[in-house]
C-alpha positions as CSV (number, residue, x, y, z in Angstrom):
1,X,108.0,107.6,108.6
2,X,104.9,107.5,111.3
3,X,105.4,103.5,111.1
4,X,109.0,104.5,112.5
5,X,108.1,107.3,114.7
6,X,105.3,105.2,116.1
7,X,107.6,102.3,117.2
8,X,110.1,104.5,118.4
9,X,107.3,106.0,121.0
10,X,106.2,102.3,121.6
11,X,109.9,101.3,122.9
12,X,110.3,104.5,124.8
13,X,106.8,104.7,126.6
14,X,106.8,101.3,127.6
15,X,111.2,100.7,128.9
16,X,111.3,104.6,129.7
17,X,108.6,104.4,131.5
18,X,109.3,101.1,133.3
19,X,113.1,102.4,134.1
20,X,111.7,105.3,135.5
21,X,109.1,103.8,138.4
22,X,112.7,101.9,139.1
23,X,112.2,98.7,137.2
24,X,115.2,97.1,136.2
25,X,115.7,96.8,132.3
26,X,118.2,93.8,132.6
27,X,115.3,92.0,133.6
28,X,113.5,92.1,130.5
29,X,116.1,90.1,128.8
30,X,114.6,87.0,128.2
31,X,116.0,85.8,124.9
32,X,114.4,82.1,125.5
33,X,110.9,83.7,126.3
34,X,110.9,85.8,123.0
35,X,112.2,82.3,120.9
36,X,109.3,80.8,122.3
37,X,107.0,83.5,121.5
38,X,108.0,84.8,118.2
39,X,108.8,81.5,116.8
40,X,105.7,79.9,117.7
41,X,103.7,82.8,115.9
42,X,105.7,82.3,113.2
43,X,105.1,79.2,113.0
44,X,101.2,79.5,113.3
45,X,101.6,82.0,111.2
46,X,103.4,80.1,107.9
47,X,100.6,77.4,108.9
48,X,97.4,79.6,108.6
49,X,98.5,81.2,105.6
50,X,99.0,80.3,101.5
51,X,102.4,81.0,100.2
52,X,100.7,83.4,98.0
53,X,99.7,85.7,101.1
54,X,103.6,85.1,102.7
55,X,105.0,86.4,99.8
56,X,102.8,89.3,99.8
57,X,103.4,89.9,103.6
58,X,107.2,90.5,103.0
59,X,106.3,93.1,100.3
60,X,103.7,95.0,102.8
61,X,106.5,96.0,105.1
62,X,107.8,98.2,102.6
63,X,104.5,99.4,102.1
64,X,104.2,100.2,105.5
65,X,107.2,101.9,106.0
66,X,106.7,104.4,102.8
67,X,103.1,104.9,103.5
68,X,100.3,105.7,101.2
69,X,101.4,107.3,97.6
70,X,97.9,108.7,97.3
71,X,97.3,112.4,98.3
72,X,96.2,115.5,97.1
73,X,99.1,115.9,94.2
74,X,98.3,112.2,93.4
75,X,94.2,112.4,92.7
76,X,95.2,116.5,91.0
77,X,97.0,114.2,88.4
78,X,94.9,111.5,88.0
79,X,91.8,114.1,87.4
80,X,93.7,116.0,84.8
81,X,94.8,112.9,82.9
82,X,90.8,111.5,83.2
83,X,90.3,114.9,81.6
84,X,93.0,114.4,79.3
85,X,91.6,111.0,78.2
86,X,88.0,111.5,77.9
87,X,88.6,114.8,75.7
88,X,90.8,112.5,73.3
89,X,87.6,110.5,73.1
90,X,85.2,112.7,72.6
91,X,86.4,115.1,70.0
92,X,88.6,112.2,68.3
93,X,86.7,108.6,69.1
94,X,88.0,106.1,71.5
95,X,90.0,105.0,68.6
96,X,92.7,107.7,69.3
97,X,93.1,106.3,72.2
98,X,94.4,102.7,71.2
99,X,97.9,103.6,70.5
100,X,98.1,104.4,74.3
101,X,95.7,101.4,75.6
102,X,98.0,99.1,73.6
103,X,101.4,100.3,74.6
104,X,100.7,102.5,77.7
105,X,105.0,101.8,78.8
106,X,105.3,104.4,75.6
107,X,102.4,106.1,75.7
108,X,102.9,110.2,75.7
109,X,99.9,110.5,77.1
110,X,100.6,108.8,79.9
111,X,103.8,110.0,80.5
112,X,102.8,113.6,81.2
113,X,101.5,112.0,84.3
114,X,104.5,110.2,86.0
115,X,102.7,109.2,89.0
116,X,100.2,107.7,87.1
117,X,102.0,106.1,84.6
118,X,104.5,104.5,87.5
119,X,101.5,102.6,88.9
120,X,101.6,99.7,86.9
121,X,97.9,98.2,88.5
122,X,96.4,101.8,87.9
123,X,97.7,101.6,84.3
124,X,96.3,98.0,83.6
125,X,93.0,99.1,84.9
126,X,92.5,102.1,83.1
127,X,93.4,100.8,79.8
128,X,91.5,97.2,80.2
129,X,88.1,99.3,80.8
130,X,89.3,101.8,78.1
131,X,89.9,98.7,76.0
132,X,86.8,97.2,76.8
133,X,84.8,100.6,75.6
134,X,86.2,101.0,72.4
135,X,85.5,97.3,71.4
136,X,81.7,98.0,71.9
137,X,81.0,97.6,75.8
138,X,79.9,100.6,76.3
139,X,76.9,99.8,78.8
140,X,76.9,101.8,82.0
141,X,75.5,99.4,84.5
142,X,77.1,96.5,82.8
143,X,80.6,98.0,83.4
144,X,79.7,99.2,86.6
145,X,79.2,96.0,87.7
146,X,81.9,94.8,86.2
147,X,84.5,97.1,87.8
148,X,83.0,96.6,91.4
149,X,83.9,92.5,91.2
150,X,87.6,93.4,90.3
151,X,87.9,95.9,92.6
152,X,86.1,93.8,95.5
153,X,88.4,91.3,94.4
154,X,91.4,93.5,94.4
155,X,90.0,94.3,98.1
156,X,90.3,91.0,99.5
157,X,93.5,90.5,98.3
158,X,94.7,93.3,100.6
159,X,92.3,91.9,103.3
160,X,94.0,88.6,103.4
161,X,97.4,90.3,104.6
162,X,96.1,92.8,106.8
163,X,94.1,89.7,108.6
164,X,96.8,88.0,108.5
165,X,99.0,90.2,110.6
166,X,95.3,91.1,112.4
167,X,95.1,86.8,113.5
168,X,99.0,86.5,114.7
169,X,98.5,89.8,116.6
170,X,95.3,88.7,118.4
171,X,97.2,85.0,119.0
172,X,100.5,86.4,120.4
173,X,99.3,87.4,123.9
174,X,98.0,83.4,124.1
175,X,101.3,82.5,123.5
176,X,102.9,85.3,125.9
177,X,100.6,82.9,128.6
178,X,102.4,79.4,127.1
179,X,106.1,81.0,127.4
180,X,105.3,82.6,131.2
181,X,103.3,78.6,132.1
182,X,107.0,77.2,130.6
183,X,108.5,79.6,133.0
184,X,106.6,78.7,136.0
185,X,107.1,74.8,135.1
186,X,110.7,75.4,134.8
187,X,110.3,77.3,138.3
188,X,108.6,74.5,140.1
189,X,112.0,72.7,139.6
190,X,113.5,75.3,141.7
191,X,111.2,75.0,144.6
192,X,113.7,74.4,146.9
193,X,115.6,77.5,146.1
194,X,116.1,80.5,148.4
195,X,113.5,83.6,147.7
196,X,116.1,85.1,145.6
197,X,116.3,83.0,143.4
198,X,112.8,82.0,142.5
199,X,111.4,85.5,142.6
200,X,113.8,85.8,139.3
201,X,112.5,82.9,138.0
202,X,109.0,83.7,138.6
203,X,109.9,87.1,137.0
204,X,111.6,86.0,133.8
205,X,108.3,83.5,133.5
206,X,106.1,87.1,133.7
207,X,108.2,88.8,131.1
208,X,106.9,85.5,129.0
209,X,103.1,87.3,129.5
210,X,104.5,90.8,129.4
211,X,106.0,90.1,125.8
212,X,102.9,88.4,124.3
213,X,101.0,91.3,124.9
214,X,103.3,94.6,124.5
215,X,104.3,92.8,120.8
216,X,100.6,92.3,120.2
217,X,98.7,95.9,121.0
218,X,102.4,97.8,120.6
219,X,103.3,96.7,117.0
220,X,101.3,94.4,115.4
221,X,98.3,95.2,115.5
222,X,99.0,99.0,114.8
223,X,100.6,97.4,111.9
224,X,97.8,95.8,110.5
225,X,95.6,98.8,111.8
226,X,98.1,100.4,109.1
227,X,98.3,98.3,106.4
228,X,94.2,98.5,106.4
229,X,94.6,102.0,105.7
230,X,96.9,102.0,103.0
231,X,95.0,99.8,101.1
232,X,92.1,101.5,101.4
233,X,93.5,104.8,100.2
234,X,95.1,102.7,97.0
235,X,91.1,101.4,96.7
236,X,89.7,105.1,96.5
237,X,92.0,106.0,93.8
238,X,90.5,102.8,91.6
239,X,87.1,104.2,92.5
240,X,88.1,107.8,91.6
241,X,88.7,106.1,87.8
242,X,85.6,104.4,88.1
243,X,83.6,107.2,88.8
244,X,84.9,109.0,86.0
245,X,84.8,105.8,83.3
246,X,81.1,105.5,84.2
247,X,80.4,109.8,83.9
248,X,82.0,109.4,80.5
249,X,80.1,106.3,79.4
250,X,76.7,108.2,80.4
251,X,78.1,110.9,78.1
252,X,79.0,113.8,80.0
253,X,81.3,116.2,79.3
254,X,85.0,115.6,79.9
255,X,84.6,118.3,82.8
256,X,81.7,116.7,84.4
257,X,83.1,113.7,84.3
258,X,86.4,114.9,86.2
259,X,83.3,116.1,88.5
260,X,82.3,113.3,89.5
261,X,85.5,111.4,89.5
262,X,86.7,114.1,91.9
263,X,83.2,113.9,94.0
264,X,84.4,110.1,94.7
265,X,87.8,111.4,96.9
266,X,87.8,111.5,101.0
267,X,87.8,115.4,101.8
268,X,91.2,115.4,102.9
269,X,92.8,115.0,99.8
270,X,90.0,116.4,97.6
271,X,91.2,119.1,95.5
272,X,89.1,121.8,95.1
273,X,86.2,122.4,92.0
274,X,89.0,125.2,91.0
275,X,91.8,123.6,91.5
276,X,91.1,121.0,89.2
277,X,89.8,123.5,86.4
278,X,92.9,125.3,86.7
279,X,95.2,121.9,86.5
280,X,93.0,120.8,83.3
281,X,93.3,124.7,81.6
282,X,97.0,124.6,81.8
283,X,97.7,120.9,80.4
284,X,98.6,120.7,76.6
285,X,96.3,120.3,73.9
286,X,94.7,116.8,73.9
């Protein structure tokens, strides 16, 4: 919704604004100017990236448009199901557990936290390190480390399409300068015109420039700007469950644990000492 409501101020800062100091907006139009423009980025584009990072791209957009899934209700849950979990293992052994490490599509468990248990790379995690602790790993530092690579890893995943986007916004108001040069060549063939007619050449050759750079610093670089963020935010929640794995693996108490987990959140969706206690009071018995 703020991708949306973004654009929409984007479009009516720029051509309101432009229509208001008398500009004409007719003289924008410049279909061939935007082929060359657009095309060629999207061309340098398919180049500069592997097809592994297109695909990815594609999927982003709707990322972008429905924002980040992570906020206060979101970490609430995740805290009471870390609460959940590590109370399973410490009054019953990790070996409780492995009916819903194994199977976690039918787990119970899991599926008294939908949002959770909907995030199908939040799921794998937790269960893999879950996994990993009840076959014997159960060293602190070892699994620390462990859990930074994937998630460093996860992070430049997400990198390589937010750069992406970053790189064809930073070349697009370069090739805003080749479509307005094309314009002035195809001007210079018109020399002999009257004034009329080669200020509107030289005009439609500008919007060239003009379209390089509004498509660059208007969208898409805001875009990836964006994109950065979301990822970030779907980072912090891996690092909330890593905060809490480790708590539990130095063997704290279930409620310490949540402690730190929750310790790990930005302040702005950090629920409260009290509102986690009274999440993790009212949740069934383990």
């Amino acid at each position: 919704m703020l991708f949306i409501i973004g654009s929409i101020t984007v479009l009516v800062s720029v051509l309101g604004g432009y229509a208001a100091m008398g500009g004409h907006i007719g003289v924008l139009w410049q279909p061939f100017e935007a082929v060359i423009i657009v095309g060629a980025a999207i061309g340098a584009f398919i180049i500069s990236n592997p097809k592994t990072v297109l695909s990815r791209c594609g999927k982003a957009m709707f990322t972008l448009l429905k924002g980040s899934r992570y906020d206060k209700n979101s970490y609430l849950e995740l805290l009471s199901l870390q609460y959940q979990v590590f109370k399973i293992a410490k009054t019953r052994g990790l070996l409780a557990l492995e009916q819903h490490i194994e199977k976690p599509e039918e787990s119970s468990l899991f599926q008294q936290f939908p949002k959770f248990h909907g995030n199908h790379h939040a799921v794998v995690f937790l269960c893999d390190y879950l996994r990993l602790m009840s076959l014997g790993s159960d060293n602190p530092h070892e699994l620390e480390t462990l859990m930074e690579e994937e998630l460093e890893t996860h992070h430049q995943e997400h990198a390589q399409i937010s750069g992406a986007i970053q790189t064809m916004a930073d070349g697009m108001p370069a090739l805003g300068i080749v479509a307005a040069v094309l314009g002035v060549i195809k001007t210079m063939g018109s020399i002999t015109e009257p004034p009329e007619v080669l200020g509107k050449l030289i005009g439609g050759a500008l919007v060239g420039t003009f379209l390089g750079v509004w498509i660059s610093y208007g969208f898409l670089a805001p875009i990836a700007s964006s994109l950065k963020a979301v990822y970030e935010a779907e980072v912090k929640y891996f690092q909330c469950m890593k905060a809490g794995l480790l708590a539990h693996l130095h063997g704290y108490a279930p409620a310490v644990s949540v402690e730190y987990a929750r310790k790990a959140l930005l302040t702005d969706v950090r629920p409260t000492f009290y509102e986690v206690e009274d999440a993790t009071s009212a949740l069934p018995p383990a």
